[in-house]
TIRO-629405 format. One record per residue (C-alpha): residue number from 1; x, y, z. Coordinates in Angstrom, 2 decimals. Example, Ala and Ser with C-alpha at 12.3 -4.5 7.8 and 13.67 -1.06 7.14 Angstrom:
2
rec seq->1 | x->12.30 | y->-4.50 | z->7.80;
rec seq->2 | x->13.67 | y->-1.06 | z->7.14;
! end
This chain:
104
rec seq->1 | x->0.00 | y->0.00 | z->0.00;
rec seq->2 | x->1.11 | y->3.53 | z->-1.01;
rec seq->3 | x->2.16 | y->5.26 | z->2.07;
rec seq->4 | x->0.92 | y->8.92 | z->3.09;
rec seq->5 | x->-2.20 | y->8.20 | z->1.09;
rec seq->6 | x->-5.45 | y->7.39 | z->3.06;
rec seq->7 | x->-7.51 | y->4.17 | z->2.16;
rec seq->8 | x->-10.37 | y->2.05 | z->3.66;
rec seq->9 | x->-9.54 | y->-1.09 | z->5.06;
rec seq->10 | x->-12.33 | y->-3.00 | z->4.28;
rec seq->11 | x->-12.47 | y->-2.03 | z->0.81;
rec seq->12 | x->-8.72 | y->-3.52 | z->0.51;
rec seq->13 | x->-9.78 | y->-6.90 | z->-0.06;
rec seq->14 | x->-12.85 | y->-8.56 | z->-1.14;
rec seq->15 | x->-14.79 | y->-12.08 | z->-0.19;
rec seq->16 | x->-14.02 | y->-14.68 | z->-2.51;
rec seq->17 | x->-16.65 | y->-17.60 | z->-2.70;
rec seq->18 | x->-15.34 | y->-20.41 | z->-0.71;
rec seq->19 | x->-11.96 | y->-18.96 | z->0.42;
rec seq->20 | x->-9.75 | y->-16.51 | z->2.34;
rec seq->21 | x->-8.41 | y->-13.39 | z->0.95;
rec seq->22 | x->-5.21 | y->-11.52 | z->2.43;
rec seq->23 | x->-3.50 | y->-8.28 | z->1.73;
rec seq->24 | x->-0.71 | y->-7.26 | z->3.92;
rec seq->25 | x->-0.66 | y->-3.34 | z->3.69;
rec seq->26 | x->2.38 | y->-2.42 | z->5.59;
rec seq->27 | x->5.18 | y->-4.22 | z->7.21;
rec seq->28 | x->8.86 | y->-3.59 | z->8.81;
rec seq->29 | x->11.01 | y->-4.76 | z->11.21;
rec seq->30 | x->8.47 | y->-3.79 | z->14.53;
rec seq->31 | x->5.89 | y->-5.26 | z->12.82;
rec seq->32 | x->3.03 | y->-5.96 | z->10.27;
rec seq->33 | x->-0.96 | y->-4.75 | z->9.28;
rec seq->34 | x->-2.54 | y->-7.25 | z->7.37;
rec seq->35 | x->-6.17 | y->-7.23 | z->6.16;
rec seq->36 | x->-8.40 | y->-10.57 | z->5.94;
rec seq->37 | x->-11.56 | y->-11.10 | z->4.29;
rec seq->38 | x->-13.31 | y->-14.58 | z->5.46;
rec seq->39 | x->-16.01 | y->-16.59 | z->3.27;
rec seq->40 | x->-18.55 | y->-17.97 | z->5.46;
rec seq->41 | x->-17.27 | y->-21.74 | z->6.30;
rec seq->42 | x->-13.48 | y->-20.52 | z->6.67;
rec seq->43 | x->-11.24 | y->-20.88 | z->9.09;
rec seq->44 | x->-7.64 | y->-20.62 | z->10.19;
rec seq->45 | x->-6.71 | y->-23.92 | z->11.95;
rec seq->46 | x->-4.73 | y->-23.31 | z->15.11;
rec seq->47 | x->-1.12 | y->-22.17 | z->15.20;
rec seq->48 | x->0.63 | y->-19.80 | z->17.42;
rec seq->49 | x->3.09 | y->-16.91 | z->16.94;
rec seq->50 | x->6.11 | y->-15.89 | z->19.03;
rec seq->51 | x->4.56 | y->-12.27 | z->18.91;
rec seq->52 | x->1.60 | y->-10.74 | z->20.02;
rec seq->53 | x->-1.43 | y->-9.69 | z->17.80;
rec seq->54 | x->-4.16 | y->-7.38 | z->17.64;
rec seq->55 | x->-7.39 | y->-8.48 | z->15.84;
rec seq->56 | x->-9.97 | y->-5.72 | z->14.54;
rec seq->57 | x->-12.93 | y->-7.08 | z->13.34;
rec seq->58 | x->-13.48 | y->-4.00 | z->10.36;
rec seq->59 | x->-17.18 | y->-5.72 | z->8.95;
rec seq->60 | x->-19.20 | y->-8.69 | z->10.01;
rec seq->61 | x->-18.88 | y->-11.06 | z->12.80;
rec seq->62 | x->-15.78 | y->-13.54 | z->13.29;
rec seq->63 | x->-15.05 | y->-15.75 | z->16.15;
rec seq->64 | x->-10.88 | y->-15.66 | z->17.51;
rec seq->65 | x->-10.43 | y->-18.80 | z->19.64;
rec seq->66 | x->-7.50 | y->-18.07 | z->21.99;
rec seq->67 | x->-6.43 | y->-21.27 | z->24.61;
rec seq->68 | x->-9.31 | y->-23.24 | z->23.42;
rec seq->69 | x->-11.41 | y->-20.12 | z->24.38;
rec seq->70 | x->-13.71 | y->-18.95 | z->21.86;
rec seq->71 | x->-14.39 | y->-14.94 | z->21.63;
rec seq->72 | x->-17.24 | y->-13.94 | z->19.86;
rec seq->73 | x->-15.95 | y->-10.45 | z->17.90;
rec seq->74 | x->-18.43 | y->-8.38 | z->15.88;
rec seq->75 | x->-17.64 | y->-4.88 | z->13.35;
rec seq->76 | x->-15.53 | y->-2.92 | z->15.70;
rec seq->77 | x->-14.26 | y->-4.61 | z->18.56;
rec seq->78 | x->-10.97 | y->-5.41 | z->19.22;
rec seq->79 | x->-8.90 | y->-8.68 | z->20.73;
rec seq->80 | x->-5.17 | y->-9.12 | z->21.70;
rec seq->81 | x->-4.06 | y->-12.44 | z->21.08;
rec seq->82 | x->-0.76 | y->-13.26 | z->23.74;
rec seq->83 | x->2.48 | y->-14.36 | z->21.81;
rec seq->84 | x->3.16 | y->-18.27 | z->22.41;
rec seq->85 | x->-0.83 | y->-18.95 | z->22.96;
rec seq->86 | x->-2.30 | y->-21.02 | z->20.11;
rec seq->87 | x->-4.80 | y->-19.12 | z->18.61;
rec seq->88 | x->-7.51 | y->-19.76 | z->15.25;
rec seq->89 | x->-10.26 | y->-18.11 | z->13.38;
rec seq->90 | x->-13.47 | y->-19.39 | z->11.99;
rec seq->91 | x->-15.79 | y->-17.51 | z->9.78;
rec seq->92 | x->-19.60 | y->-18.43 | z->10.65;
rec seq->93 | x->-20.11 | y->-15.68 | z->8.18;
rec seq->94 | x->-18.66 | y->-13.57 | z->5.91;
rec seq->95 | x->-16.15 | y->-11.36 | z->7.62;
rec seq->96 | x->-13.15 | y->-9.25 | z->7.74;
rec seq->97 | x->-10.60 | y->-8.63 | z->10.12;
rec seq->98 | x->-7.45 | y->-6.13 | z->10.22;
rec seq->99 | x->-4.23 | y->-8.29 | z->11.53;
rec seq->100 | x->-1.69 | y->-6.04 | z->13.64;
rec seq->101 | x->1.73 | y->-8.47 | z->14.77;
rec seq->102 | x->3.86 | y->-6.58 | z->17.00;
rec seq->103 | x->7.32 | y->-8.31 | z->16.92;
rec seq->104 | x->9.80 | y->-7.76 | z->20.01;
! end
């Protein structure tokens, strides 16, 4: 993504029947902002990172399950996932979701 030049997240990327669609719109050594957009049915399977995250839900409703606890996360609201903690995402419905890793 240009820099210094406003944009809409959830306009970045669009649903794609059946699949998962990623752009990562800035990144450097601190860090990375990527942007998701969930079909209904998807689903990251568990995994973990050595860094921490910060999910923003930007349209719809997703569900974050952090330490086999499932969190509920509708258009707006905000979760921290802890580095080290396995973490996945499933899409009940269509949704998108803004991806902030915070390395160090």
């Amino acid at each position: 993504m240009e820099k210094a030049k406003k944009f809409e997240l959830p306009q970045v990327v669009q649903y794609q029947k059946g699949g998962i669609v990623s752009l990562r719109v800035h990144e450097n050594a601190s860090g990375g902002i990527t942007v998701f957009a969930f079909d209904e049915g998807q689903r990251l399977s568990e995994h973990s990172a050595p860094f921490d995250a910060v999910v923003t839900v930007l349209e719809g409703n997703g569900e974050i399950v952090i330490g086999g606890t499932a969190h509920a996360l509708k258009t707006g609201e905000t979760i921290i996932m802890p580095a080290n903690i396995p973490h996945a995402v499933n899409a009940h419905e269509p949704f998108k979701m803004m991806l902030v890793m915070i390395r160090g």
